[in-house]
N, C-alpha and C positions, 0 to 999 in steps of 0.2 A: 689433380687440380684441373678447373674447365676455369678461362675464362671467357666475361661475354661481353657485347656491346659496351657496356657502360661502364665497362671496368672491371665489375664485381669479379672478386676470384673465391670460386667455392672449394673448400679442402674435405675432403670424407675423410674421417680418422677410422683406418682400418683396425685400428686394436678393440675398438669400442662396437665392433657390426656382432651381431648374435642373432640366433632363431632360437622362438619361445613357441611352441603351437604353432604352428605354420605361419608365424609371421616375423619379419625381419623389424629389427632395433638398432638403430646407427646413431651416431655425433655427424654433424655437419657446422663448417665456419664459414660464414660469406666474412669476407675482406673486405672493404668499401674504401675508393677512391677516395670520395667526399665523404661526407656525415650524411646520412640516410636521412635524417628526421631533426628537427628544430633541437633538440639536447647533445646533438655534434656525433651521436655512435658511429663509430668509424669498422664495430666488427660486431657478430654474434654469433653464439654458437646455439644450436638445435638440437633439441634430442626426439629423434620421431620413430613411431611405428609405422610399416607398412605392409602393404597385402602383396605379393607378386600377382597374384592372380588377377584382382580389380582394379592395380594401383588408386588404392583409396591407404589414403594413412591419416594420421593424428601426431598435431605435434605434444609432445609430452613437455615440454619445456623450452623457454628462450632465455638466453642469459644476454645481456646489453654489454659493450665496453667500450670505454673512452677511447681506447685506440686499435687501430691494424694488429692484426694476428692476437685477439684476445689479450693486450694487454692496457694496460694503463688503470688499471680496478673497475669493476664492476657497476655500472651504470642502474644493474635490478635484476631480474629475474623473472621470467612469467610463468606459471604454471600454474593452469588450467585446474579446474576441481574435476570438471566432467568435457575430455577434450573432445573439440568437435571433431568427426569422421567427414574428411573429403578428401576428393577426388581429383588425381593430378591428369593435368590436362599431358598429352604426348610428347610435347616438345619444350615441357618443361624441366626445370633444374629440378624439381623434385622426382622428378617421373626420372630424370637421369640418376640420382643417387638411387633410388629403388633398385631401377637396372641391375645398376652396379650391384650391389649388396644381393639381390637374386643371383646375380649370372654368376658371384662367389660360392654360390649357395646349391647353386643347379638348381634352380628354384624357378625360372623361366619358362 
């Protein structure tokens, strides 16, 4: 768990991290303080690919929830037909799960 400035607490669920073709597949949960957005979501969880080598990934899905730690029912779901490919900037939260999930992997 990282948390940041604003509160956010991100969780990597290590049961869910896999390599497919040289590229890593993880769940991630940001936590939120407040409600993120005008519909009050207080959590989501993420299901992303990514590259070790370019940290470029795509997210595969976004799930909404009413409250902290993925609970209170499900707010929606997002997932993409044809997910956009980019690129996490260095010192970002996503560029840190990547890390992570490589440096489990030796993938670094």
């Amino acid at each position: 768990m990282d948390i940041y400035d604003d509160g956010t607490e991100v969780f990597l669920d290590v049961e869910q991290m896999r390599v497919y073709r040289g590229l890593v597949y993880f769940t991630y949960l940001n936590n939120n303080l407040k409600p993120n957005d005008e519909l009050g979501t207080l959590s989501e969880t993420g299901y992303v690919e990514g590259n070790c080598a370019t940290l470029g990934y795509r997210l595969l899905s976004t799930t909404f929830y009413k409250q902290q730690m993925a609970r209170g029912g499900e707010r929606g779901t997002f997932t993409p037909e044809n997910p956009e490919l980019k690129y996490a900037a260095i010192n970002s939260i996503i560029a840190g799960l990547i890390g992570v999930v490589c440096g489990r992997y030796n993938l670094n």
